[in-house]
N, C-alpha and C positions, 0 to 999 in steps of 0.2 A: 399455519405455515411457519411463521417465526419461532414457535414452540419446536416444530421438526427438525428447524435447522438446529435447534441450538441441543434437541436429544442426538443428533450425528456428531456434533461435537463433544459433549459430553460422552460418548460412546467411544471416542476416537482417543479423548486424551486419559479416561478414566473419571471416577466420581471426585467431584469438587472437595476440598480438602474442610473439616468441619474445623467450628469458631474455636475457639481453646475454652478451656473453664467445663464447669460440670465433671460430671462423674467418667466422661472419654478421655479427661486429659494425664497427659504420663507427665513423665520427669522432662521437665525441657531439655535434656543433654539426651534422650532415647525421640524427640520430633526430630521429624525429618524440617529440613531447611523449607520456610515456606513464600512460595513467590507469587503473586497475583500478576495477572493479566486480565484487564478490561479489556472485551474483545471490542470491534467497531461494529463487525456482523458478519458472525460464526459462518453464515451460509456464503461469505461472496471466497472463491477460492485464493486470494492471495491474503487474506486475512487467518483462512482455514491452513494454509502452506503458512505462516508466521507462527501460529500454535502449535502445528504438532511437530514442526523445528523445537521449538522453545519445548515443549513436551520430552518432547526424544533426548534433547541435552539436559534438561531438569534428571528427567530419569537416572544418567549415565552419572553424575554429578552427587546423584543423591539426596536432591533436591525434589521438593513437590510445587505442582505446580495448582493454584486456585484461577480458575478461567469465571467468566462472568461475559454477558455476550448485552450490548449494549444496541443492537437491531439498530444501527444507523443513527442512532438518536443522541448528540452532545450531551443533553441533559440526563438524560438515562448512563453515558459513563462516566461523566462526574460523578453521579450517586455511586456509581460501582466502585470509581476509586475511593470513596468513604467506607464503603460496606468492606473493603478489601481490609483496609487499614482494622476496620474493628473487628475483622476476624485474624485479625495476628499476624498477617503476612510481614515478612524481612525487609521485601524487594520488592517493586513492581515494574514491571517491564510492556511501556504502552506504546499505540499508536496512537497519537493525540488525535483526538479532532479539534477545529477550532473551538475556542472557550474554554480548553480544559487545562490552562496556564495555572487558574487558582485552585485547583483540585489539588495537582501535582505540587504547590508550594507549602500548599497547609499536610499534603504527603510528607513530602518532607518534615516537615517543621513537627510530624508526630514521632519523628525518627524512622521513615519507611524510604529506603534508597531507592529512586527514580531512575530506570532507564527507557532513555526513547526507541523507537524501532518503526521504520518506513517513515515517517513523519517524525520533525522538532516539533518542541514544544518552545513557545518563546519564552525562556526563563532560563537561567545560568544554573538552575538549581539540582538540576539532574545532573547523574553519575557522568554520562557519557550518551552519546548520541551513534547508533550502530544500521546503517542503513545503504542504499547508493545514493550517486551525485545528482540526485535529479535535474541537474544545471548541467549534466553530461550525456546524460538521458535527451534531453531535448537536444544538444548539438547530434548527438547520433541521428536521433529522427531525421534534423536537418539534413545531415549530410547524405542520408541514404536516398531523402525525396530530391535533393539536388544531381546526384548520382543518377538516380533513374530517369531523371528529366532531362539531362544534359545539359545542367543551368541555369533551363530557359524554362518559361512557364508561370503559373498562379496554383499556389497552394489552398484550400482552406482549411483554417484552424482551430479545432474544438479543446476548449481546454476544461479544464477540471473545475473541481468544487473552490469559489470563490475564498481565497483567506488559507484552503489548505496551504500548508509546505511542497507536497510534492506535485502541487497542480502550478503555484505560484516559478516552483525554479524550473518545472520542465517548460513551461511557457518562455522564463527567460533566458535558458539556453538554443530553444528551439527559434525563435526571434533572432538573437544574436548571431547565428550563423545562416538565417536567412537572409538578412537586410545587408549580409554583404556579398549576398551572390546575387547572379542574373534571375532568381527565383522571386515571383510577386507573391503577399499574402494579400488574398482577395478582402479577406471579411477573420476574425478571430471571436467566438461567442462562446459561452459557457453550455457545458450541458450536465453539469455538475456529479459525474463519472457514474449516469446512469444509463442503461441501455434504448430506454423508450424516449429518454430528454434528447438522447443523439440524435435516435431517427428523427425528431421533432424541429431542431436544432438545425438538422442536415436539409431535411425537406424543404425549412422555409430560405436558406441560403440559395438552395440550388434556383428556387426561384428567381432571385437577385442576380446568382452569378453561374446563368447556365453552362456557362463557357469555364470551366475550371478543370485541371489537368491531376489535381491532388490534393489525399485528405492527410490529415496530422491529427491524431486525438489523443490527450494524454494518460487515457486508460483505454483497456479491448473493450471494456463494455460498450464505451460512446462510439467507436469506430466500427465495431461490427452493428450497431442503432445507425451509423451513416450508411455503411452496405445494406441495408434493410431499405433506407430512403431510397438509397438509388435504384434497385433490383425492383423497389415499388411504382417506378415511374418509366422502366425500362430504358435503367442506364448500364452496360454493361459494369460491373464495378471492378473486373481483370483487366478494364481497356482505360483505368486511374490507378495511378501509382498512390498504395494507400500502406499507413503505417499505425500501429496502436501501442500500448504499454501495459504491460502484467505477465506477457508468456503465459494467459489463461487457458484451460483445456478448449475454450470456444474459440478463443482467436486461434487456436494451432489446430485446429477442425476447419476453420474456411480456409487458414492458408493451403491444406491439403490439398481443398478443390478448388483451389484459384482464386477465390474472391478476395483474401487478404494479402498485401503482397510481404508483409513484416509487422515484429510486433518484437520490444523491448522486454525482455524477463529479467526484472529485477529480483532473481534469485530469493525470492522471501526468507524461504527456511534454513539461507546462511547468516539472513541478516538478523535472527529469532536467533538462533546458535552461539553466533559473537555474543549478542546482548546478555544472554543468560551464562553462558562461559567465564565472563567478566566478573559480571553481577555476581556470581556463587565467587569467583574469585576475591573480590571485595569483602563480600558479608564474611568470608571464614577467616581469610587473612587479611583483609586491609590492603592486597594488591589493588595498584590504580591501574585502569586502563592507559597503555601508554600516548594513547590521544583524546579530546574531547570530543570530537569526531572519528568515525571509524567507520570507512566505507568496505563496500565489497563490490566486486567488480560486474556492473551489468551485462546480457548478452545477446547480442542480434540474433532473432531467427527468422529465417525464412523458409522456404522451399525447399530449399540445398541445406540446410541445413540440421534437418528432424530426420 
C-alpha cells in the first residue's frame, strides 16, 4: 500500500531527480535548480496538494523538484533529509515532523537552504516559514462552534499529534476563544490526526460525556473518525455541530450529505507555492523573503459554500 501511494506520487510530480556525479552529470550552469522535499506521507491528501503546489511552481520556475515520501515515520524523514542533501539538492522545502529540528540544522550547515511549509520547525535556521495561522485556524473553529451553538453549550475537543506545530497552535487558538465565551469544553484528548484513533478517541468520550452538543478536531481525518463514532452508536451526527481542518475531498463528501457541518482548508498548494517561489528566489538571486513568517489566508467551508 505504501509503495502505491508513493508510485501516485511519483507519477503525479514526475521521476525523482538522479544523485550528480558519474557519467549523467552535465555542466552545473545546463542542471536545472534542484529542490528536495521530504514528503510526511505522499498518500494523505494535504501533503499530496503541498507537492504538486510545490511541483507546479518548481516547474514554472525552472526548478526540479526531488520528492522522497517519508510514510508517517520521523525517523524515516530525517534520513530523507540526509539522502536529499547527498543527492545535491540547493533547497529543501519541508513539513517537519516532530524531531526533525537536527536534520534541518546539520541541512543547513552543509549549505542546503531550508524552507518550512504547514509545520515550524523549532530552529531559526531556516530561510522562512510559509504556511497559515494555525493559532487562527483554531479561533475560526471556535467561533463557528460558538455561532452555531448560540454561545451556550459543551464542545468536545480532539486535537492532533502531540508536539506537532499545527496541532499545538490550532489547540491554542481554539481554547482561547472558547473559555471566553458561554461555550464549555467537556473533555480535550489527542487522536494524533488519524482517522481510526478519532473514532476511538470519540467513542470512549461519548461514554463520559453523553450529553455534548459539539465536536472540534484539528484535522478531517479525526473528525470524520468522530462521525464514524457517533453514526456507530446511533447518534445523529447532523443533529451536533461539528467542524474539522484540511478542506480534504472526505470531509467535503460528508459535508455534502449533512454529516459534517464545516471543515477549515488551509489552502496547502499556496502554501508549497510561496515556499518554493522564495526559495528559487533566494538560491538565484539572494532575494530574502520579506518576512520570517509568511502566511496565507485559511477558508471556511461549508455547505453554502462548495
Amino acid at each position: 500500500m505504501r509503495m502505491a501511494r508513493f508510485a501516485v506520487m511519483v507519477a503525479l510530480l514526475g521521476p525523482l531527480a538522479p544523485a550528480r556525479g558519474g557519467a549523467t552529470e552535465t555542466a552545473a550552469s545546463d542542471e536545472p535548480l534542484l529542490i528536495g522535499m521530504p514528503s510526511v506521507s505522499a498518500g494523505h491528501p494535504v501533503h499530496l496538494a503541498l507537492y504538486k503546489g510545490a511541483d507546479e511552481e518548481a516547474r514554472k520556475l525552472g526548478a526540479r523538484l526531488v520528492v522522497a515520501d517519508a510514510m508517517g515515520d520521523p525517523v524515516k524523514q530525517s534520513n530523507d533529509v540526509k539522502d536529499l542533501v547527498a543527492k545535491g539538492v540547493r533547497g529543501i522545502v519541508i513539513s517537519p515532523m516532530p524531531g526533525l529540528t537536527p536534520a534541518i540544522e546539520d541541512a543547513v550547515k552543509a549549505g542546503v537552504t531550508v524552507v518550512t511549509v504547514d509545520n515550524k520547525a523549532d530552529t531559526d535556521k531556516v530561510l522562512f516559514h510559509s504556511g497559515v495561522d494555525n493559532a487562527e485556524v483554531g479561533r475560526m473553529a471556535a467561533r463557528y462552534v460558538i455561532e452555531k451553538l448560540g454561545n451556550k453549550g459543551s464542545v468536545i475537543e480532539i486535537e492532533g499529534y502531540p508536539g506537532w506545530t499545527a496541532a499545538v497552535e490550532r489547540k491554542a487558538g481554539f481554547d482561547e476563544v472558547i473559555k471566553k465565551s458561554g461555550v464549555k469544553i467537556l473533555a480535550s484528548q489527542t487522536a494524533y490526526f488519524d482517522r481510526d484513533q478519532g473514532k476511538q478517541v470519540m467513542s470512549s468520550l461519548m461514554k463520559q460525556y453523553p450529553e455534548f452538543d459539539a465536536v472540534f478536531a484539528a484535522n478531517d481525518d479525526m473528525v470524520v473518525g468522530a462521525i464514524d463514532a457517533m453514526s456507530a452508536v446511533d447518534v445523529d451526527p447532523a443533529s451536533k455541530v461539528t467542524i474539522g481542518v484540511d478542506g480534504s475531498p472526505v470531509a467535503l463528501a460528508s459535508i455534502r450529505i449533512g454529516k459534517l457541518g464545516a471543515t477549515i482548508d488551509q489552502v496547502p498548494d499556496k502554501q508549497a507555492r510561496q515556499a518554493v517561489d522564495w526559495l528559487v528566489r533566494y538560491l538565484q538571486k539572494k532575494a530574502m523573503p520579506p518576512q520570517k513568517v509568511m502566511f496565507v489566508a485559511p477558508e471556511l467551508l461549508t455547505r453554502d459554500h462548495q
